[in-house]
N, C-alpha and C positions, 0 to 999 in steps of 0.2 A: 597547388600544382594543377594547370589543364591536363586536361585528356588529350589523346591522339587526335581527336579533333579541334584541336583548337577551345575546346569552350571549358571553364573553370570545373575543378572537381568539387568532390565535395567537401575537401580542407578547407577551399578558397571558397568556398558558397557560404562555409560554417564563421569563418574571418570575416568577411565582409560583411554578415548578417550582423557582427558583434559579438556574437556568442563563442566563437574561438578565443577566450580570454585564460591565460595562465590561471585566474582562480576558479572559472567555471571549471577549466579542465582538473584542476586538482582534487573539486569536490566529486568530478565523475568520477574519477580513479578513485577516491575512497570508497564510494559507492560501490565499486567492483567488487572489493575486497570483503565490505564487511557483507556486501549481500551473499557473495561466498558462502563466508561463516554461516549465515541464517539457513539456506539453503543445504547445509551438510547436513544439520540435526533436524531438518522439518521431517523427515519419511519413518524417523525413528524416535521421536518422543510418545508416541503410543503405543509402541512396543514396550519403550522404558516402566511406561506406566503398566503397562498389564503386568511387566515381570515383576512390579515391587507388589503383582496385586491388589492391585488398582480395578473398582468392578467397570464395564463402560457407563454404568447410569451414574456413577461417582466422579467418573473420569471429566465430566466434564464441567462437573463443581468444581474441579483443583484447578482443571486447565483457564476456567474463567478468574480464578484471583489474582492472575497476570493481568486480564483486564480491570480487574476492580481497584487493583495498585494503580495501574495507567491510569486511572479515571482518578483516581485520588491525591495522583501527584503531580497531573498537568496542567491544573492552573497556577501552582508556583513555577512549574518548569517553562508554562507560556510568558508568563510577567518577567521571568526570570529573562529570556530570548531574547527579548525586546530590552531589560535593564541592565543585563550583564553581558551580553553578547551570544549570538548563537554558536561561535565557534566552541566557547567554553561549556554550552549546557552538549553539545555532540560531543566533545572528548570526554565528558565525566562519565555520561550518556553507555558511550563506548567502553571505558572501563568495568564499569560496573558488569553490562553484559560477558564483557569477558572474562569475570571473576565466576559469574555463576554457571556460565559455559564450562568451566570448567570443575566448579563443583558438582555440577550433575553429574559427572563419569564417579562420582565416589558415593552418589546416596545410596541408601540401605532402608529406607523405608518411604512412606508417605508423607508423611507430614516433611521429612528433608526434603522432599519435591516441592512439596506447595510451598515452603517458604522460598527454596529457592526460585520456583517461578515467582510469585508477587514480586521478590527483589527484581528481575529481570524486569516484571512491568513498572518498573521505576524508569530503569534505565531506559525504556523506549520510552516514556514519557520526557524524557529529556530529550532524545534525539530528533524525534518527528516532528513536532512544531518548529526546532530552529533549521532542521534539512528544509523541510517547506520553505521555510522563510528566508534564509539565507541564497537560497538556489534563486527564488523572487527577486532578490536584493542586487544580485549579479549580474541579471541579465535585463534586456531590452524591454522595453513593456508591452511593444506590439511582435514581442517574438519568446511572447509566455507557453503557448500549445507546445510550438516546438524544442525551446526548452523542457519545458513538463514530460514530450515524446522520448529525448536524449535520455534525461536521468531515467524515465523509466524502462527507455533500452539498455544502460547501463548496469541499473539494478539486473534484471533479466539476464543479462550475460553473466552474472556469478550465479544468480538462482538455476539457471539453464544448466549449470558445472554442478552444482554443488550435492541435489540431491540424486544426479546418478552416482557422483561420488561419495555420496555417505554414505547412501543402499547400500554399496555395493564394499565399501568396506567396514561395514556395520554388517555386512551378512556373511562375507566372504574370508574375511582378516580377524578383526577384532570390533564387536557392539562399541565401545566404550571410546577407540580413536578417532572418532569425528568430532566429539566434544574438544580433545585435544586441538585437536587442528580449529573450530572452528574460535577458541576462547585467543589461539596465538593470530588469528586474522581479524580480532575484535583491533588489536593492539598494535597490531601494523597499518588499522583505517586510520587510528587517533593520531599517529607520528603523522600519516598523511596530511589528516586534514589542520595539525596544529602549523603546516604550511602557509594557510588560506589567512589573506589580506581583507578582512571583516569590512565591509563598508559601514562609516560613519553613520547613526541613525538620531532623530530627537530620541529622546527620552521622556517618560510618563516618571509620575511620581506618586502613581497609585501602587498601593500594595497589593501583594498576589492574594488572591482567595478568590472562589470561585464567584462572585459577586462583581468581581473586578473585571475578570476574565468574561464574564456573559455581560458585564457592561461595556466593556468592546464592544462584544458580535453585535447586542444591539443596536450601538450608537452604528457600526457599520448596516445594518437591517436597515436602519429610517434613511440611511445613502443609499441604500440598493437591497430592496422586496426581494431579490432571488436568491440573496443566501437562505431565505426560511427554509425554501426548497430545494435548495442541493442539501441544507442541513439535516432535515427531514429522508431526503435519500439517505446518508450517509447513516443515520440511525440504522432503518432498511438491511444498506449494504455491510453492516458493521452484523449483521446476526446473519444475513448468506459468509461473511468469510467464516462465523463457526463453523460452520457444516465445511466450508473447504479444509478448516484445520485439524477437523477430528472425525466429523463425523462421515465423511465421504471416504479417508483413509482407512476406518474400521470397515465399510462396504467394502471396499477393494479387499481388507485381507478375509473376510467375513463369507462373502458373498462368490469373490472372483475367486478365491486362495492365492489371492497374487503374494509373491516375495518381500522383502525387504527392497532386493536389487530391482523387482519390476514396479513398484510402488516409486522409488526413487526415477526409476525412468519414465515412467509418467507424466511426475510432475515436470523434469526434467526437457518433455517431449513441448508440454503446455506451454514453459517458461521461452523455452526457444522460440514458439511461434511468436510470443505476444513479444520480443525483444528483436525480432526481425519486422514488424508492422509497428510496433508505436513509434519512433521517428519518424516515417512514413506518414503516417496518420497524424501525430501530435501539426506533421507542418501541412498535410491538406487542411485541418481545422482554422489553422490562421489563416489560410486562403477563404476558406469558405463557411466558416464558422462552426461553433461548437456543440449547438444542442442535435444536427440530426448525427453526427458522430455516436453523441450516445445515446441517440435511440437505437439507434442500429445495434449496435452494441451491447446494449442493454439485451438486447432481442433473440442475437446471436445466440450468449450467454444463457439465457434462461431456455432456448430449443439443447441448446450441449449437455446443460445438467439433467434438463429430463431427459435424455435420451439413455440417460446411465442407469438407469433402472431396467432399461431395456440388453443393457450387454450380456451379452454368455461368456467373451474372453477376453483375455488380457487388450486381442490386438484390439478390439471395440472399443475398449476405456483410450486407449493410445489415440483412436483418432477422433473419439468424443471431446477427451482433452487439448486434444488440436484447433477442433472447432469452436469449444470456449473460449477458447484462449487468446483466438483470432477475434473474438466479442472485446474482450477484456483490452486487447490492441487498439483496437478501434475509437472505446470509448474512454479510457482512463487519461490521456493525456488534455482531451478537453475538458472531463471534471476537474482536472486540477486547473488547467487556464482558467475555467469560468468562477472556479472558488478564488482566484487571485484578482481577478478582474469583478470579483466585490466587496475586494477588502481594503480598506485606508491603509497607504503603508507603513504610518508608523505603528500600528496595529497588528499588523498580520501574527508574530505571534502568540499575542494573548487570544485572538480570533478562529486561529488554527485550534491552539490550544480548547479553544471552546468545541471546535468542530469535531476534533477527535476525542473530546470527553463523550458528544452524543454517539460518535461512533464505535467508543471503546463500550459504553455499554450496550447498544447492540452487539458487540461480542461476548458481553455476560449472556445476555440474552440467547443467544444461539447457539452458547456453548453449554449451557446449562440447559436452557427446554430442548435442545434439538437432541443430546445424550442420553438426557430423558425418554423421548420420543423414538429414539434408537430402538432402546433395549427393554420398553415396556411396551410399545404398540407393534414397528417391525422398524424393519432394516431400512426399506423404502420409502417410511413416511419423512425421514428427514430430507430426503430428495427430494419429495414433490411440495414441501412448503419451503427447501429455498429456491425453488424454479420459481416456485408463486410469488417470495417475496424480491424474487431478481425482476417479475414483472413489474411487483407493484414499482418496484424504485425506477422502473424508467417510462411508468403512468406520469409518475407525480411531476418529471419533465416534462413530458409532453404532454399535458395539460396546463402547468403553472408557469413555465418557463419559456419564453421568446427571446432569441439571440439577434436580437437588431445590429449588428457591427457594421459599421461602414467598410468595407472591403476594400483591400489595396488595388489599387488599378495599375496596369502597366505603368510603370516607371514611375511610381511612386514613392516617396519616400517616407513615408510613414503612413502608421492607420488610426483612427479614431475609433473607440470603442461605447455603446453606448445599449445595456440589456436592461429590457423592458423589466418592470416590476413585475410582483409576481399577481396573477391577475386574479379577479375575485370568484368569476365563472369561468369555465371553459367557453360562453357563448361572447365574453367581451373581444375580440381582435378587434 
C-alpha cells in the first residue's frame, strides 16, 4: 500500500524486496510468540534459584549446564537441520522447552533445576541452528542484513512484552504463572511454524558428531578466512551474554534493590529500543555494508555496560539499558548477514551448529567464572570484564575483518558480495 504521497509503503518495499513471502512471514510470527515465552521467565529465574537456595557463586554452575547440554547436543541438532529438515528440529526444539517451562513452576529443590535446565539446553540446541538456517533459506541473498534486522525485530517485540509482563506478574500476582504462560506459547510457536513450506536442500551423508560439524565450518573457513573471526567473536560474546543473564540481574537486585517488576522493566525498556533500530540498521548494512555497523555497536555496547557500575537508581539502569541496547541494534543484524555471507548453503546448519557450540561455551564460561567473580571478589568486577571482553570482540573485527561488498547502485538489481579474508597483520590493507 502507498503512503499519501504517492510513494510505496513499507508492505510494498517489504514485497518487492522478496521478503514479504507467506513463509518468511510465518516464521516471524512464530518468533513473536515463542520470544514471548522466553522473555516472561528471564527477570525471574534468579529469584527461582535463590528461593530453592541456590548460593550466587553455585548459581552459575547450574545455570551453565544449559549451555553444556547445548554445546553437547548441537552437533547432532546441526547435521540433523541440514538431514532432516529444520522445520522439524524447531518444533521438537519447541516442545521440549515447553515441557520444561513448565516443570520449573513445580521444583523443590536444586538438582530438579539443573536437570531441568540442561533438558532446555537441548531444546535450544535444536532450535538455533535450524531458525538460522531456515530464515537463510527463505530469503534473498543480497537482502540477508535486512532479513537478519526483521527477525531480530521480531524477536524483540515479544522480549520488549514479555519481561515486563513476567516481573510484573511474578511480583504482583503469582511467582510461578509466567512459567505457565510462557511453556503454553512454546506450543502455539510449534502449530505456527508446522505451517512453514521448507525449501528443498542437497543433502550430506555425513554423520553427526562433532568432527562432522567442525568439518563443515572448516571446509567453509578455506572458502572464506572470516568465519575464524566472527567465530572467535562469538566465543567473546557467548561469556559477555553470562553476565547479561545472571550476573548483571543479581547487580540490579543486589546493588540497585530493584523489583522483580523494575528488573523486568528494564530489560523490557533495552529490548524495545534494540526492536525499534535493528530493521533500520539490519537494511543500512546492506546498503553500506556490515563491519563498521558493528564496530559501532560493539562500542556503544561496551560504553552502556560500564556505565552500570556507575548507577545510583533504577532510572540510570533504564537509560544505560537503552543505550546498549541501541549498540546491540546497530550491530547484530550484520553479524548474522556476515556469518551467512561465509557459509556454503548446503552447510549452514552443521556450520551454525559449530558456531554456537564456540558460543555456547562462552556461556559456560561466563556464567560460571563471572558468578564466581561475583560473589568472591565484588559485585562490579563482572561488569568491567564484560565491558572488556565486549571490547575485545569488536578489536578482533576491526582488525581481522574487511567488508569489501560491491554495493548496490541506484536501480540496481542485485549485489555482489565479496569479504576479504581474514588478514595476517593489522598492517597488510
Amino acid at each position: 500500500m502507498a503512503d499519501d504521497r504517492g510513494k510505496p509503503g513499507i508492505r510494498d518495499r517489504l514485497r518487492k524486496s522478496g521478503l514479504l513471502t507467506r513463509d518468511f512471514s510465518i516464521l516471524m510470527s512464530a518468533l513473536v510468540v515463542v520470544s514471548l515465552g522466553f522473555g516472561l521467565i528471564a527477570p525471574i529465574m534468579p529469584e527461582l534459584a535463590r528461593n530453592l537456595g541456590i548460593t550466587d557463586g553455585a548459581m552459575g554452575g547450574i545455570f551453565a549446564l544449559y549451555f553444556v547440554a547445548l554445546v553437547l547436543a548441537l552437533p547432532p541438532s546441526g547435521y540433523l537441520a541440514d538431514k532432516v529438515g529444520r522445520k522439524k528440529m524447531i518444533i521438537g526444539g519447541l516442545i521440549i522447552f515447553s515441557v520444561t517451562t513448565f516443570g520449573l513452576a513445580f521444583v523443590t529443590d536444586a538438582l530438579q533445576f539443573a536437570v531441568l535446565r540442561a533438558i532446555e539446553g537441548v531444546g535450544a540446541a535444536m532450535v538455533a541452528p535450524a531458525t538460522f538456517a531456515l530464515t537463510i533459506d527463505i530469503v534473498p541473498e543480497d537482502k540477508r542484513a535486512t532479513a537478519m534486522g526483521i527477525e531480530g525485530t521480531v524477536q524483540m517485540i515479544g522480549i520488549f512484552a514479555g519481561p515486563a509482563i513476567g516481573g510484573y506478574i511474578a511480583g504482583e500476582i503469582n511467582f510461578i504463572y509466567p512459567f505457565y504462560l510462557g511453556a503454553g506459547l512454546s506450543v502455539l510457536c510449534a502449530i505456527i511454524v508446522s505451517s512453514i513450506s521448507e525449501p528443498a536442500r542437497t543433502q550430506s551423508d555425513e554423520h553427526p558428531s562433532l568432527f562432522t560439524m567442525f568439518g563443515a565450518w572448516k571446509r567453509n573457513v578455506q572458502a572464506n578466512r572470516t568465519l575464524i573471526a566472527l567465530t572467535v567473536r562469538g566465543l567473546v560474546m557467548g561469556i559477555v551474554q553470562g553476565l547479561f543473564m545472571l550476573g548483571l540481574i543479581l547487580y540490579w537486585y543486589d546493588e540497585i534493590s530493584m523489583s522483580l517488576t523494575e528488573v523486568g522493566i528494564a530489560m523490557s525498556i533495552g529490548t524495545a529500543v534494540m526492536a525499534a533500530g535493528t530493521l533500520y540498521f539490519g537494511t543500512l548494512s546492506d546498503k553500506h555494508g556490515r563491519v563498521p555497523f558493528i564496530l559501532i555497536g560493539g562500542a556503544i555496547m561496551a560504553t552502556g555496560l560500564t556505565g552500570m557500575i556507575f548507577a545510583e537508581n533504577v532510572m540510570h539502569i533504564y537509560i544505560l539499558m537503552a543505550f546498549s541496547e541501541l549498540g546491540a541494534a546497530i550491530s547484530n543484524p550484520s553479524v548474522g548477514a556476515l556469518l551467512a555471507d561465509t557459509m556454503l548453503k548446503d552447510e549452514r546448519g552443521r556450520v551454525m551448529g559449530a558456531y554456537q557450540t564456540v558460543q555456547g561455551i562462552g556461556n559456560i564460561l561466563g556464567l560460571t567464572g563471572l558468578s564466581i567473580v561475583y560473589a568472591r571478589i565484588s559485585h562490579d568486577a563482572p561488569i568491567i570484564v564484560g565491558a572488556g571482553a565486549l571490547a575485545l570482540a569488536t578489536a578482533i573485527i576491526a582488525i581481522y575483518v574487511r567488508d569489501k561488498r560491491r554495493l548496490p547502485a541506484t536501480g540496481a538489481n542485485s549485489t555482489s558480495t565479496n569479504i576479504t579474508a581474514i588478514r595476517s597483520t593489522p598492517k597488510d590493507e
